[in-house]
C-alpha positions in Angstrom: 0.0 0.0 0.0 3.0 2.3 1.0 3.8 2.2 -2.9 0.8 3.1 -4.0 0.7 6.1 -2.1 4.3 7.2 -2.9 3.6 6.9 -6.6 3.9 10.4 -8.4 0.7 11.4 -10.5 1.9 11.9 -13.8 2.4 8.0 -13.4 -0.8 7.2 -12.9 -2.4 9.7 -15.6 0.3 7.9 -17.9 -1.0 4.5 -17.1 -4.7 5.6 -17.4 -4.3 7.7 -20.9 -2.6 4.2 -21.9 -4.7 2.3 -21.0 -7.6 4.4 -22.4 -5.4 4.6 -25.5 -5.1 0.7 -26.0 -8.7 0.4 -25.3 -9.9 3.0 -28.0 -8.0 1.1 -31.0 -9.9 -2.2 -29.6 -12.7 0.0 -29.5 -12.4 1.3 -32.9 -11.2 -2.3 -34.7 -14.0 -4.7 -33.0 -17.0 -1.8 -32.2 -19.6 -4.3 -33.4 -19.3 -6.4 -30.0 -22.1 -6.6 -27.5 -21.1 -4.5 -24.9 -17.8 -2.7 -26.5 -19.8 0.8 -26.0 -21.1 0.2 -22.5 -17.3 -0.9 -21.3 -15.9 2.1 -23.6 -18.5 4.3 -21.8 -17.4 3.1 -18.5 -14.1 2.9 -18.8 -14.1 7.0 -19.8 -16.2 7.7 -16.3 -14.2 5.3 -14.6 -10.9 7.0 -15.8 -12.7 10.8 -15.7 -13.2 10.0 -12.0 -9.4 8.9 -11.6 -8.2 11.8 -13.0 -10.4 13.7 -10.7 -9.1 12.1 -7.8 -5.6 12.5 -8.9 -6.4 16.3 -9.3 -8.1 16.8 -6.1 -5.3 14.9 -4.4 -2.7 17.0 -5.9 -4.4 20.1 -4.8 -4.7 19.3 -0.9 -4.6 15.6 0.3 -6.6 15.8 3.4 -9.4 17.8 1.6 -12.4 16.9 2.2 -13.2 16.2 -1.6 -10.1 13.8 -1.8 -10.8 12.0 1.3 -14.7 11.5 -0.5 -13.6 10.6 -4.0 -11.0 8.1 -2.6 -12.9 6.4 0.4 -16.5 6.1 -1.7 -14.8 5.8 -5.0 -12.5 3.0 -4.2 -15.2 0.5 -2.6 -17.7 1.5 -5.5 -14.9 1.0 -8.3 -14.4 -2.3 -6.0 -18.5 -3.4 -5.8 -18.9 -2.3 -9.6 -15.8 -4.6 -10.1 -17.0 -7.3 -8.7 -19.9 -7.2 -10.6 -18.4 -7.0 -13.8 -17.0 -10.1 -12.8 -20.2 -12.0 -11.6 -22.0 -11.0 -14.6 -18.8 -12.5 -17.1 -19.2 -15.5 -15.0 -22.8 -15.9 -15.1 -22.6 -15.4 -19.0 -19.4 -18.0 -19.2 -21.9 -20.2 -17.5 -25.0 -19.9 -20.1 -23.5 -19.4 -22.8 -19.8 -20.7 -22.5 -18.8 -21.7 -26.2 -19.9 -17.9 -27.5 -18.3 -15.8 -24.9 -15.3 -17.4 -24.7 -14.9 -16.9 -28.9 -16.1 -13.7 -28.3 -13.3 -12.9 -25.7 -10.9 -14.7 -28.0 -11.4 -12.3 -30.5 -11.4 -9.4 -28.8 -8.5 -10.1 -26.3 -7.3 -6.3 -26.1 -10.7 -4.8 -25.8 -11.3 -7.1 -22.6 -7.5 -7.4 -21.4 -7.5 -3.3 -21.9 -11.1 -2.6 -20.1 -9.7 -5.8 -16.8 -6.3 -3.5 -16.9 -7.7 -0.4 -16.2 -10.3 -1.6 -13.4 -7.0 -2.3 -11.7 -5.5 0.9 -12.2 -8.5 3.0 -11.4 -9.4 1.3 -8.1 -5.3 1.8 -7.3 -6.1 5.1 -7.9 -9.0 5.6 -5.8 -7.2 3.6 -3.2 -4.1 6.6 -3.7 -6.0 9.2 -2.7 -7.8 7.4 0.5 -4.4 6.2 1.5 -3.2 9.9 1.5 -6.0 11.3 3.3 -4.8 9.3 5.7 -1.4 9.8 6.1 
């Protein structure tokens, strides 16, 4: 956790704007998938409110709107997460054969969208961790 907190911003904006980078050419190449716009559309709020966090963080760490963004954002980035996951799952489980040549096809668009669900909730995580400290 100590790392997380001690990571510079520009790191994490690089990592996000990466990310979101790799993710738009899947976008662009397979944008006929079920789903590609919702996890296009969610990955941009998910990485406008990381950025947000990042800035408010930056600003003053103990702020009030830090401390918020951080503490709510990083267990909702977490629950929504864990959704995601239960709803692959329940789709891997009715309908195994077609989401799993589905995924096979489009192994950046999901690999890209799993990727930055990590680094967002690190994020989020950053800026509870220094409102902390």
């Amino acid at each position: 956790m100590f790392f997380i907190a001690i990571t510079p911003a520009f790191i994490w904006i690089i990592l996000l704007a990466g990310l979101l980078l790799w993710m738009t050419l899947g976008y662009v190449r397979r944008s006929a998938v079920p789903f590609a716009s919702a996890f296009y559309a969610l990955a941009l709020v998910q990485s406008a409110v990381a950025v947000t966090a990042l800035f408010l963080t930056a600003q003053r760490s103990i702020s009030r709107a830090a401390c918020m963004t951080g503490i709510i954002g990083a267990q909702a980035n977490m629950v929504l997460g864990l959704a995601l996951i239960g709803t692959v799952f329940a789709f891997l489980i009715a309908a195994r054969p077609k989401i799993m040549a589905m995924m096979a096809a489009n192994k950046s668009l999901f690999a890209s969208f799993a990727l930055l669900q990590v680094v967002v909730t690190l994020v989020l995580l950053r800026s509870a961790l220094l409102c902390t400290v």
